[in-house]
Backbone bond lengths (Angstrom), bond angles and torsions (degrees), N, CA, C in turn:
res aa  C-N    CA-C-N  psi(-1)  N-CA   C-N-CA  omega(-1)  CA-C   N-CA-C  phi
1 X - - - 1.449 - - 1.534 108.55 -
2 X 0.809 121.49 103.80 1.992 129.39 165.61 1.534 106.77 -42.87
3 X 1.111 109.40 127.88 1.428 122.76 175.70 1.316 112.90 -64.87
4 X 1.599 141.83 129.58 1.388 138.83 145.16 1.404 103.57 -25.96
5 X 1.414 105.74 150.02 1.558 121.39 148.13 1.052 148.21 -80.41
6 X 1.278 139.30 66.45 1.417 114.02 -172.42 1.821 114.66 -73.32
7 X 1.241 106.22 134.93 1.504 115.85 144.96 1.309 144.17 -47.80
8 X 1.409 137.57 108.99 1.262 130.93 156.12 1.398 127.06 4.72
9 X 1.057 91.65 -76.64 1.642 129.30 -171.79 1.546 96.95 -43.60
10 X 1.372 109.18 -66.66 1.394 114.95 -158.29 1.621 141.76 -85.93
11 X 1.852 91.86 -3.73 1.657 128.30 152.62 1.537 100.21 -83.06
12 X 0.962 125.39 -43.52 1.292 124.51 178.45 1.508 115.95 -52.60
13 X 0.983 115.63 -58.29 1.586 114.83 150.54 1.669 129.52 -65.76
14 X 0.880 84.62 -53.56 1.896 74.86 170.61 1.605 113.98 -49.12
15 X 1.362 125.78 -43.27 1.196 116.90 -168.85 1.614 105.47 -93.87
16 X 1.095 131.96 24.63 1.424 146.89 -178.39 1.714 95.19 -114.83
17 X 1.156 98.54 -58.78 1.453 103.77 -165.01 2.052 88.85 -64.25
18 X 0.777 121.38 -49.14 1.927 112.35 -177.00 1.302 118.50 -76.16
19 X 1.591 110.50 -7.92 1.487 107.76 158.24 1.557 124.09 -95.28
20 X 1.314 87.21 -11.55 2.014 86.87 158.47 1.372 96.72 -108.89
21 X 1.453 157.02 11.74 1.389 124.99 162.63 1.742 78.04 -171.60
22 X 1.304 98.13 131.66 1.582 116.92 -156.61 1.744 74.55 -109.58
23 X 1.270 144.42 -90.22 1.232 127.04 -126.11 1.467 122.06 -93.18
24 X 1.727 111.80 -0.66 1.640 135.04 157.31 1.293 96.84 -48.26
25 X 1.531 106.13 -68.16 1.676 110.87 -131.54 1.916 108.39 -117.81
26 X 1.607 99.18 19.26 1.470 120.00 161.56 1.270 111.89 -68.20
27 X 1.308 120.37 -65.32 1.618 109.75 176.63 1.061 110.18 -62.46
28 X 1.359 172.41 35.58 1.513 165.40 -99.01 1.831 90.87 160.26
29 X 1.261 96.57 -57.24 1.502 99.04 171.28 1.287 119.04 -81.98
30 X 0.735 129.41 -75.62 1.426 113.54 165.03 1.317 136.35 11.76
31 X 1.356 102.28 -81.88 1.370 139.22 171.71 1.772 101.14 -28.67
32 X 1.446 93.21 -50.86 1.837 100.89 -150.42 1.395 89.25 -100.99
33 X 1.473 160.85 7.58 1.206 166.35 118.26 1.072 122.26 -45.66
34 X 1.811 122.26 -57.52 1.609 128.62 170.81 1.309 121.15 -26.73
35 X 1.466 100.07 -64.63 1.533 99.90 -164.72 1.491 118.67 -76.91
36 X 1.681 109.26 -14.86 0.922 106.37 179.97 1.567 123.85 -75.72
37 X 1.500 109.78 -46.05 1.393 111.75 165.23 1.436 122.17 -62.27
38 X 1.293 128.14 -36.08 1.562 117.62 168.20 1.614 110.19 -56.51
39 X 1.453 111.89 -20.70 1.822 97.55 179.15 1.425 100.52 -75.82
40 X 1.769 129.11 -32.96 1.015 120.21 178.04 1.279 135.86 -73.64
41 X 1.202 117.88 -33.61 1.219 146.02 136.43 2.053 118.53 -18.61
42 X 1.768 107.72 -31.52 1.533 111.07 -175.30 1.458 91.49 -75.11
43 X 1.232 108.29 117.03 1.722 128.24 140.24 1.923 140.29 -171.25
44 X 0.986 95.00 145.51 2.090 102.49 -139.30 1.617 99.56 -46.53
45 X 1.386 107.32 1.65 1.758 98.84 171.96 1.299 112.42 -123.20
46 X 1.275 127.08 42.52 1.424 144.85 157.34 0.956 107.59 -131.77
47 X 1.501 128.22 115.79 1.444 158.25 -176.72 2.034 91.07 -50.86
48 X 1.411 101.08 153.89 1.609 108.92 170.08 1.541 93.23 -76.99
49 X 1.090 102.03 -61.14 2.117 103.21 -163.29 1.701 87.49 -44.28
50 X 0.908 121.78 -60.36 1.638 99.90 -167.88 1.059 138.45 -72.76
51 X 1.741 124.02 2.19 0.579 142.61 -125.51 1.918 87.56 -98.12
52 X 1.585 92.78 -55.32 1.108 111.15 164.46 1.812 130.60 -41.58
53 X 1.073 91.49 -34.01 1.376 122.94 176.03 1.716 122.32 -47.48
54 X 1.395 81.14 -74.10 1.458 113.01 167.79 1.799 130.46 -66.25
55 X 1.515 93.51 -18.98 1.609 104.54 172.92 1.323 98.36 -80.87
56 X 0.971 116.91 -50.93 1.823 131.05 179.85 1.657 114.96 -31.58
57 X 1.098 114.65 -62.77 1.288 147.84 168.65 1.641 109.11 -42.04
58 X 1.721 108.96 -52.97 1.278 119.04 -157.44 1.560 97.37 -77.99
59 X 1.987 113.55 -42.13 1.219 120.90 177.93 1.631 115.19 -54.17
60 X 1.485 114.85 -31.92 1.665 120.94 -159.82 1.692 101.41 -73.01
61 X 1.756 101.94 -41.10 1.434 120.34 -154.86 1.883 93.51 -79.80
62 X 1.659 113.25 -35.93 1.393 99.24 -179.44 1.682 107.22 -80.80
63 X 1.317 126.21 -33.17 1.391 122.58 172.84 1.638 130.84 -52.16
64 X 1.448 101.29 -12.52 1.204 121.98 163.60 1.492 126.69 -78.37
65 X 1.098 121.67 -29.37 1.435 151.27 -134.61 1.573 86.98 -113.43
66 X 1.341 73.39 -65.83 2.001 85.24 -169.74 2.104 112.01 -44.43
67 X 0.885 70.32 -51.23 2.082 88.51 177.05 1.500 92.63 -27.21
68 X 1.206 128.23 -53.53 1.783 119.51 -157.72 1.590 92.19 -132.86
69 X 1.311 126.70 28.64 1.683 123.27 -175.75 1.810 108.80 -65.41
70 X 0.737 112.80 116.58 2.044 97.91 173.25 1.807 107.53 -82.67
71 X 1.050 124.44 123.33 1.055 119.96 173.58 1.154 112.31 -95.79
72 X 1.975 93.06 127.18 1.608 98.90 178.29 1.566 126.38 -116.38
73 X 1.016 132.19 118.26 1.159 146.66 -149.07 1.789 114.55 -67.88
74 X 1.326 108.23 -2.01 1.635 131.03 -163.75 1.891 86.47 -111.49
75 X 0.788 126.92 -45.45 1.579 132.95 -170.34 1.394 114.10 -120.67
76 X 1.148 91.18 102.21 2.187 115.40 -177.72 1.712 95.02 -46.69
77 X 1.189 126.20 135.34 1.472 145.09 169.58 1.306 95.81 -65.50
78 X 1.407 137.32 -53.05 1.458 123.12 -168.94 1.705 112.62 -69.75
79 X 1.666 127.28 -4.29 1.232 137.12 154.42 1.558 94.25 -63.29
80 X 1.270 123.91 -69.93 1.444 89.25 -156.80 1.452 111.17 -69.07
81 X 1.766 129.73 -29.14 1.156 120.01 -178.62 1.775 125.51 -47.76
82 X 1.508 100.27 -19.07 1.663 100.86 -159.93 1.334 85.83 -98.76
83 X 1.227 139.44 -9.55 1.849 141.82 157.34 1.093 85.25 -65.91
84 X 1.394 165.88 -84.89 1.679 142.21 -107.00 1.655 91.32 -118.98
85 X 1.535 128.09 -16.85 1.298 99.09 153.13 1.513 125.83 -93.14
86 X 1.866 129.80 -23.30 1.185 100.65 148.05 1.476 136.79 -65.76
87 X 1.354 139.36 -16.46 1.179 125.52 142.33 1.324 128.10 -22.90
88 X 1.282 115.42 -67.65 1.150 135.04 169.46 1.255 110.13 -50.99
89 X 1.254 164.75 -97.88 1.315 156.78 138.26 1.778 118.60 26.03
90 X 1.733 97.40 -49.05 1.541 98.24 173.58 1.509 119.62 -59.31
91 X 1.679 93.98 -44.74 1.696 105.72 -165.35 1.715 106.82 -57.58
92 X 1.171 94.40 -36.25 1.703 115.55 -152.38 2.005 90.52 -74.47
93 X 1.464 120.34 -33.81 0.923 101.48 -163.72 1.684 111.74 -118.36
94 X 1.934 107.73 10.10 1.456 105.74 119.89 1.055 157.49 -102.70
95 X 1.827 98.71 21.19 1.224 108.63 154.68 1.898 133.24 -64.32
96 X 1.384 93.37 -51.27 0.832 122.30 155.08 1.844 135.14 -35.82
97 X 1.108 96.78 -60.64 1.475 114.03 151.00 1.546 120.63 -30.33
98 X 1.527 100.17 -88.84 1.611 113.23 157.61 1.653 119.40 -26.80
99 X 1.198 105.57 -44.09 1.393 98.20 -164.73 2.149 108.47 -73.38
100 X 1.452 84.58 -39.14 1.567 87.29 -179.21 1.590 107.29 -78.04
101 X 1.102 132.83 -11.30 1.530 124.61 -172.10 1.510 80.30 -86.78
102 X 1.625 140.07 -47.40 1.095 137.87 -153.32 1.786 113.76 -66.15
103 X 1.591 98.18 -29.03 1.691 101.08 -162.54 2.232 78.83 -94.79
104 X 0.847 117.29 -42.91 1.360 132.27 171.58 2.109 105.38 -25.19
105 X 1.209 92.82 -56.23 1.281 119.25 178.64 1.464 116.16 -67.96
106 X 1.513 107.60 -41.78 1.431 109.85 -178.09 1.786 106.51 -96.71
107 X 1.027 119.38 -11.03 1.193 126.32 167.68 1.627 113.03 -64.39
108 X 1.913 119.28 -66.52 1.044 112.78 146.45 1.438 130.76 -24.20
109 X 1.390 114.84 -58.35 1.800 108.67 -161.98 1.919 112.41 -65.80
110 X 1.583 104.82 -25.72 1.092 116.37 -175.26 1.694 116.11 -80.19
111 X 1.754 91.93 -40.04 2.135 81.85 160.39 1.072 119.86 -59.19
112 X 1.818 113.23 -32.39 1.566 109.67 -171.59 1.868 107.24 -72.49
113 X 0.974 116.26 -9.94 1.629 114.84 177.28 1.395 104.72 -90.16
114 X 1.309 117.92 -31.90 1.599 103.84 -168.05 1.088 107.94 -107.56
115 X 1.559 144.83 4.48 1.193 150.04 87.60 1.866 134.10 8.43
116 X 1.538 93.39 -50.86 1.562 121.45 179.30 1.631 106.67 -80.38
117 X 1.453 113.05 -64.69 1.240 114.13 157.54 1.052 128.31 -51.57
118 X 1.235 146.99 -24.02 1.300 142.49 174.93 1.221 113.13 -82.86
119 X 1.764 118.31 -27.44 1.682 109.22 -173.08 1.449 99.04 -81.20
120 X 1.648 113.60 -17.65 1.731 125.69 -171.14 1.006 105.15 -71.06
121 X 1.666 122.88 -58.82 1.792 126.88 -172.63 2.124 89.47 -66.64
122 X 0.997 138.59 -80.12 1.842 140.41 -175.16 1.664 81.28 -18.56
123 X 0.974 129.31 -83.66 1.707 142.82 -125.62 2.041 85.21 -70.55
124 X 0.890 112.38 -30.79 1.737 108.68 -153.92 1.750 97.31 -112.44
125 X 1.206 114.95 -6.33 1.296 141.67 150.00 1.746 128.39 -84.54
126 X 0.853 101.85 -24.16 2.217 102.34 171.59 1.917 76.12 -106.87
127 X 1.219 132.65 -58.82 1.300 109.88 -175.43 1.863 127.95 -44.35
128 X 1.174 112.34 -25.41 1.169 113.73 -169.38 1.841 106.01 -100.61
129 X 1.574 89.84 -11.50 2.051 90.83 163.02 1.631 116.94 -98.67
130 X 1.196 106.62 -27.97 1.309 109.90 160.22 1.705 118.69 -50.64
131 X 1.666 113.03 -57.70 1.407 115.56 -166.88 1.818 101.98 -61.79
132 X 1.496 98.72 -44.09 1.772 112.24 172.85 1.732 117.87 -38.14
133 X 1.386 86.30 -48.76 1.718 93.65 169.18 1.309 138.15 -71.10
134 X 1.573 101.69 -30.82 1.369 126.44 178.53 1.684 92.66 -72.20
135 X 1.177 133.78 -42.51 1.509 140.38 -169.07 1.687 95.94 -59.16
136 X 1.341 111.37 -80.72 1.089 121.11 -169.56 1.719 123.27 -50.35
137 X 1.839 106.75 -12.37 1.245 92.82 177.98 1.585 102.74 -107.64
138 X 1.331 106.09 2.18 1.380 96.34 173.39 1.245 120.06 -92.89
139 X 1.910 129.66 -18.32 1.115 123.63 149.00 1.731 124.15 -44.80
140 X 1.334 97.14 -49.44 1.451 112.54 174.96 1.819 91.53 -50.77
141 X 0.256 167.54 -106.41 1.649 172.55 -25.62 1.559 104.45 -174.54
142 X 1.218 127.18 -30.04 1.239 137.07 144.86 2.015 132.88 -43.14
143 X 1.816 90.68 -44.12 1.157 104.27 -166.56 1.544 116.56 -68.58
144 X 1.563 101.03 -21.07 1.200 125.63 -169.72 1.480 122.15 -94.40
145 X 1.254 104.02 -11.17 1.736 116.02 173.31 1.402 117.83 -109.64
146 X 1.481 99.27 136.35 1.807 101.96 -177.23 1.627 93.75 -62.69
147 X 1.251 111.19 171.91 1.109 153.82 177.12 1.613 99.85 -65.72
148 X 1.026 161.68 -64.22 1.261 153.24 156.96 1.680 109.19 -40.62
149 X 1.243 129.83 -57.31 1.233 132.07 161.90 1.517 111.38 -27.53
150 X 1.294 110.15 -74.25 1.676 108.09 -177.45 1.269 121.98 -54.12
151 X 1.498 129.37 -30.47 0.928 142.62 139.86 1.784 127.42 -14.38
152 X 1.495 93.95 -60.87 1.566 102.84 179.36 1.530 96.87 -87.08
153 X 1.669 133.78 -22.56 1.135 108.26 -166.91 1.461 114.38 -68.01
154 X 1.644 107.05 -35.64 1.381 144.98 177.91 1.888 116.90 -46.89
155 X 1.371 107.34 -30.27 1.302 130.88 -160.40 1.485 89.54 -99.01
156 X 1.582 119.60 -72.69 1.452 133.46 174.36 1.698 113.83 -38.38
157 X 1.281 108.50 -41.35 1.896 96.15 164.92 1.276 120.53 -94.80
158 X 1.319 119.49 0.19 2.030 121.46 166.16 1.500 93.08 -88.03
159 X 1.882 137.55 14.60 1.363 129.12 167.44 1.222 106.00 61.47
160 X 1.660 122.11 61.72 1.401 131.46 174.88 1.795 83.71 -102.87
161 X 1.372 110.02 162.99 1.471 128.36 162.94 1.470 101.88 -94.30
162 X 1.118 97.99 143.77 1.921 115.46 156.93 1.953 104.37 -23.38
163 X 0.975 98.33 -83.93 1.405 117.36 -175.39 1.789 120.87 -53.36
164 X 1.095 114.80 -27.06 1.292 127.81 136.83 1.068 125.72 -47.01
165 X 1.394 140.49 -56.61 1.480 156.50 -159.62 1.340 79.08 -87.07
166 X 1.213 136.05 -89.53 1.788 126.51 -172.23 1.388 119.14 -33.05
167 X 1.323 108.40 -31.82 1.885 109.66 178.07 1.847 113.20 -73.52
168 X 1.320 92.70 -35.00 1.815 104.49 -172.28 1.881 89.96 -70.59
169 X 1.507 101.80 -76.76 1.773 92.10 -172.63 1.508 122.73 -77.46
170 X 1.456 133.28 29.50 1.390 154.57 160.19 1.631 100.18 49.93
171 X 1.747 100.97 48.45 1.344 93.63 -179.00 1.477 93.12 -123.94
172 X 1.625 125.12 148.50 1.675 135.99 171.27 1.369 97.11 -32.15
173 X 1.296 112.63 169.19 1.558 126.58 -156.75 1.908 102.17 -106.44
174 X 1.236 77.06 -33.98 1.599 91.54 163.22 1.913 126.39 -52.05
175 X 1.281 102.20 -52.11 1.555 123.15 158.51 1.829 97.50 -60.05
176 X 0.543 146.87 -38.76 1.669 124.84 176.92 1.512 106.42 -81.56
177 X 1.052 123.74 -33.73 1.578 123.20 -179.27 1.467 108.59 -65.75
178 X 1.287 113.66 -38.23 1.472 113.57 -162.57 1.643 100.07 -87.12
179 X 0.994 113.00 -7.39 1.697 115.96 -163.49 2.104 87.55 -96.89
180 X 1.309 106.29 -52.27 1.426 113.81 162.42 1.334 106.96 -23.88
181 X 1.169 93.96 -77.41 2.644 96.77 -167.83 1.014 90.54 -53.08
182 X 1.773 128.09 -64.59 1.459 124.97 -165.63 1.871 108.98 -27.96
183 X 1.515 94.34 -50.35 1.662 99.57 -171.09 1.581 104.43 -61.88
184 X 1.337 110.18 -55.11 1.542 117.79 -144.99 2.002 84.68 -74.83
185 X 1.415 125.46 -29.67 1.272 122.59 158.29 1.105 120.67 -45.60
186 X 1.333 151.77 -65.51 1.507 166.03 168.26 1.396 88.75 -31.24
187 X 1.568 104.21 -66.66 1.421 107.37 -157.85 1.544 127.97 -58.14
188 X 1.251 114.52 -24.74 1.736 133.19 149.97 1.362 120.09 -28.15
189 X 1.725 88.85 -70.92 1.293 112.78 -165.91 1.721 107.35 -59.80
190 X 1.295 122.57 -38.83 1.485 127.72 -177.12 1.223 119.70 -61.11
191 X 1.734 98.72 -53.21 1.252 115.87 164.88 1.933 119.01 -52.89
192 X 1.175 91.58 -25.91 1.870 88.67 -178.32 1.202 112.41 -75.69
193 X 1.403 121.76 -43.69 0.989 146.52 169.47 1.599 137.61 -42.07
194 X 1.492 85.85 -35.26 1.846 108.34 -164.61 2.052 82.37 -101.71
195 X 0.971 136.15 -33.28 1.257 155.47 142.62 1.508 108.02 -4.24
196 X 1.571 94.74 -95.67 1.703 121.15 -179.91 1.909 97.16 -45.58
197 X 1.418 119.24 -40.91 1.721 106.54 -152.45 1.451 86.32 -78.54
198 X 1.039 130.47 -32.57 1.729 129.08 -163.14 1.452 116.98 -72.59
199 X 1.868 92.96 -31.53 1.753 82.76 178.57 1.352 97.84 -111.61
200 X 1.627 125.14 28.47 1.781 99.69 151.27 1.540 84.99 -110.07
């Protein structure tokens, strides 16, 4: 799209004419500024909605300017205007910048949490079917041992010795050993068992 022209000449007056009478010859300016900076303003990484936005801004910041501007006849006014709309354009499009590296950033941090949580709830979840299983085969495995047996099995994983376990229930040392195979016998067999059902 080819840029409008403005004239020297005719900012030169406009902004003369609003520094002797600001609220005549405001719309006058306006008018003949708008369109020009929204053409400058067209490019595919400045949003339309803001576009508007940003002209707004550019008009407020030169109407300010203008109030005490000296016009100099060696340096075209539309030089400095196309400085305060690329300025404007720069700011706007590291703002912009920032903003998407920022949601960019929080987008990342939030997979990395629900990511975290998810391996946390899985992990504390196969743990709590595992312990379930471990339960159920140790009843199973329970059901099958006398009552003195469980006893020693019970004793044998709190890291009692053989000979210990015979001193506590005042039975030969021999009677704890044999109750031992008895167990670690059963315990084969369950295990063989629990084995065979899983892989048909």
């Amino acid at each position: 799209m080819i840029q409008q022209q403005l004239s020297n000449e005719e900012l030169s007056t406009l902004i003369k004419n609003y520094q002797s009478n600001r609220d005549a010859s405001k719309e006058a300016l306006v008018k003949t500024l708008r369109p020009y900076i929204l053409e400058a303003l067209i490019d595919y990484r400045v949003n339309r909605q803001d576009r508007e936005d940003i002209c707004h801004d550019i008009i407020m910041k030169l109407m300010q300017h203008f109030e005490h501007f000296v016009i100099d006849d060696t340096l075209p006014i539309t030089h400095y205007l196309n400085k305060v709309i690329k300025r404007a354009k720069i700011d706007y499009l590291r703002a912009h910048m920032r903003l998407e590296a920022l949601g960019e950033m929080i987008l990342n941090e939030s997979k990395a949490a629900y990511y975290a949580y998810q391996a946390i709830y899985y992990a504390e979840l196969e743990q709590n079917m595992v312990h379930k299983e471990e339960l159920a085969f140790l009843e199973c495995f329970s059901e099958r041992l006398s009552p003195f047996e469980v006893q020693v099995v019970d004793l044998l994983m709190k890291e009692y010795k053989p000979r210990e376990i015979a001193l506590k229930f005042r039975v030969e040392e021999k009677v704890v050993y044999n109750a031992i195979y008895r167990c670690k016998h059963k315990l084969k067999n369950i295990i063989n068992a629990y084995i065979y059902l899983t892989i048909d």
